[in-house]
C-alpha positions in Angstrom: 0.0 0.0 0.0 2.6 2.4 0.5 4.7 1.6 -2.3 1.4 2.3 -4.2 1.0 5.4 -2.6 4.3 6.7 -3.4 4.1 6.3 -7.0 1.4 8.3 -7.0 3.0 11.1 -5.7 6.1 10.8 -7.5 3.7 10.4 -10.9 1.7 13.5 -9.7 5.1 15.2 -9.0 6.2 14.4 -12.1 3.2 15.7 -13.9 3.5 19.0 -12.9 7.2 19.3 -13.2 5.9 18.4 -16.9 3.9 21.4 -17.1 5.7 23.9 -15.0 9.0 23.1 -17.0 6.4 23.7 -20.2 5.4 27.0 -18.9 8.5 28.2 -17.3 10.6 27.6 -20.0 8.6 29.7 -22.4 10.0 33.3 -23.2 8.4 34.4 -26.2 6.5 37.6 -26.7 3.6 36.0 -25.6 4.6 33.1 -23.1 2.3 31.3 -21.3 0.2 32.6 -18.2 1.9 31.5 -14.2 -0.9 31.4 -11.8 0.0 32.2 -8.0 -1.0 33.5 -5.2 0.6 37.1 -4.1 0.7 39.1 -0.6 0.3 43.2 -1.0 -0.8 46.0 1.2 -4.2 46.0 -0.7 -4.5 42.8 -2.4 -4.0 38.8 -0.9 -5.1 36.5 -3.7 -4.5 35.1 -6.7 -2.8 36.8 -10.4 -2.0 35.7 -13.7 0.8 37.2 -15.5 3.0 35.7 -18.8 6.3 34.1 -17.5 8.8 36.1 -19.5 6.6 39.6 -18.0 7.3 37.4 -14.3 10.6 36.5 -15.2 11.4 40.4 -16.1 9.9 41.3 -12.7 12.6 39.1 -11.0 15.6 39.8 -13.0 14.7 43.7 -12.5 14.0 43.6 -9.1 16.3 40.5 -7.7 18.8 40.0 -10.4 17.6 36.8 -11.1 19.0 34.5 -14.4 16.9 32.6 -16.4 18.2 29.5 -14.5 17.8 30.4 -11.1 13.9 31.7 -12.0 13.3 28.3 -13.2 13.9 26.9 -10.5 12.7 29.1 -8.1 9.8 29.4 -9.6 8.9 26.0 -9.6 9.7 25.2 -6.3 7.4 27.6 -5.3 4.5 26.9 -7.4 5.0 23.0 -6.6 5.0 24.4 -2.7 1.7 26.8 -3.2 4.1 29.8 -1.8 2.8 33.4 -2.1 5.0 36.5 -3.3 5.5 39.1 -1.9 5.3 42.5 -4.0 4.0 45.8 -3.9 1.1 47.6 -4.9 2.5 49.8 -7.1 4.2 46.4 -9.1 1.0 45.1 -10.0 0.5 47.7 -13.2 3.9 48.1 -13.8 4.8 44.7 -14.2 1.5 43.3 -15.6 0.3 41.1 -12.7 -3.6 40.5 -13.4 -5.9 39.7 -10.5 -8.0 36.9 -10.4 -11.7 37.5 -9.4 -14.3 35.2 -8.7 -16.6 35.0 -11.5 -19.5 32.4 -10.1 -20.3 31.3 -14.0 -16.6 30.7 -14.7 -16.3 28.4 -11.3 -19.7 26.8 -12.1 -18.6 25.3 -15.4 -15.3 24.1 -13.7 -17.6 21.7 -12.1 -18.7 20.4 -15.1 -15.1 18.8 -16.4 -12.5 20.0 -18.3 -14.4 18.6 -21.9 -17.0 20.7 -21.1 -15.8 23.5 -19.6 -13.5 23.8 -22.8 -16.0 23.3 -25.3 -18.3 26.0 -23.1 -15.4 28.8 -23.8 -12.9 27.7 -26.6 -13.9 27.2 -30.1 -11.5 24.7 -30.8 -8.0 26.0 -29.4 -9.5 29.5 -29.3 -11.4 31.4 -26.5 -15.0 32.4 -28.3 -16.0 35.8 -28.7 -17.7 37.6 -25.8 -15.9 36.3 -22.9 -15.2 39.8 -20.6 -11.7 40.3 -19.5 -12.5 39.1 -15.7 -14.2 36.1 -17.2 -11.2 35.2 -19.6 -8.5 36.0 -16.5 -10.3 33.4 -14.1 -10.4 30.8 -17.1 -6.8 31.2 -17.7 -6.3 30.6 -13.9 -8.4 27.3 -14.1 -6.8 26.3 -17.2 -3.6 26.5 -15.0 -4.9 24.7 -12.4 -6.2 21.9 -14.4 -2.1 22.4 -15.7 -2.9 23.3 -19.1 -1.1 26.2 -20.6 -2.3 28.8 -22.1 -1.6 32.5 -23.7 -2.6 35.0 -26.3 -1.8 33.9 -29.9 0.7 36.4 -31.4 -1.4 36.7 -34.5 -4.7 37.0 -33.5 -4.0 38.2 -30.2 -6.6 35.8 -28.8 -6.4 33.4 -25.5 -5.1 30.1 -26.7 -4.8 26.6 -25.6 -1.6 25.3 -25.8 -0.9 21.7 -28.5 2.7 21.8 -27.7 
C-alpha cells in the first residue's frame, strides 16, 4: 500500500514538473500565463501574469537568471508559496488579479471537456468572454495544468498543442 502510494506522488510530482517546465521555460512575446498566489498591502489572492513579464519582474527587481527563475519558480508553485510585492508592481509589471466569477467556477464543475467546449472554439477562446471572465479561465486552465496564452497573430487566449 505504500509503495502504491508513493508512485502516486512521485507520478503527480512528475506531472506537474511536466507542465511547470512547459510553462516556465517559455520566453516568447507572448509566453504562457503562471498562476500564483501574491501578498500586498491592498490585495491577498490570486494573479496571472506571462512568464517572461514574471521572469522580467525578478531579474529587475532581484537580479535573477533565467536558470535560477526556473527553478525558483517551480519550487514555489510546486510548494503553493505566495510572493511578496507591492502595490505599485502590479501595473507596472502586468500582474492580473483573479476575481471570482461564479459562471466561470460553475462550469469548472462540469469537467474539463465541457468546460473547454463552453469557452474555446476549438484551441480559441469564443467571442464575448469579458476580460474578468477570460483571466479566471486562464487561472483554471492552469490549475487543471494546461497552458495557455494570447496567440501572437490573433492576439486571442489560446490553448496550448505543444
Amino acid at each position: 500500500m505504500k509503495v502504491l502510494l508513493l508512485t502516486i506522488l512521485l507520478s503527480c510530482t512528475q506531472t506537474g514538473n511536466m507542465f511547470l517546465n512547459k510553462v516556465l521555460h517559455n520566453f516568447d512575446k507572448y509566453s504562457y500565463f503562471v498562476a500564483i498566489n501574491v501578498k500586498s498591502t491592498s490585495y491577498n489572492g490570486l494573479v496571472i501574469i506571462e512568464n517572461d513579464d514574471l521572469f522580467y519582474y525578478f531579474e529587475q527587481t532581484q537580479g535573477t537568471t533565467k536558470d535560477k527563475y526556473k527553478e525558483s519558480m517551480a519550487t514555489k508553485l510546486l510548494n503553493n508559496e505566495v510572493l511578496d510585492i507591492q502595490d505599485a508592481d502590479f501595473e507596472r509589471w502586468n500582474f492580473i488579479k483573479v476575481r471570482p466569477i461564479g459562471s466561470v467556477t460553475k462550469n469548472a464543475q462540469k469537467g474539463i471537456d465541457d468546460f473547454t467546449k463552453i469557452y474555446f472554439d476549438g484551441r480559441v477562446l469564443k467571442d464575448g468572454i469579458t476580460d474578468d471572465e477570460q483571466t479566471a479561465i486562464i487561472n483554471q486552465l492552469f490549475e487543471w495544468e494546461i497552458a495557455s496564452n494570447i496567440d501572437d497573430e490573433t492576439g486571442y487566449l489560446i490553448i496550448s498543442t505543444k
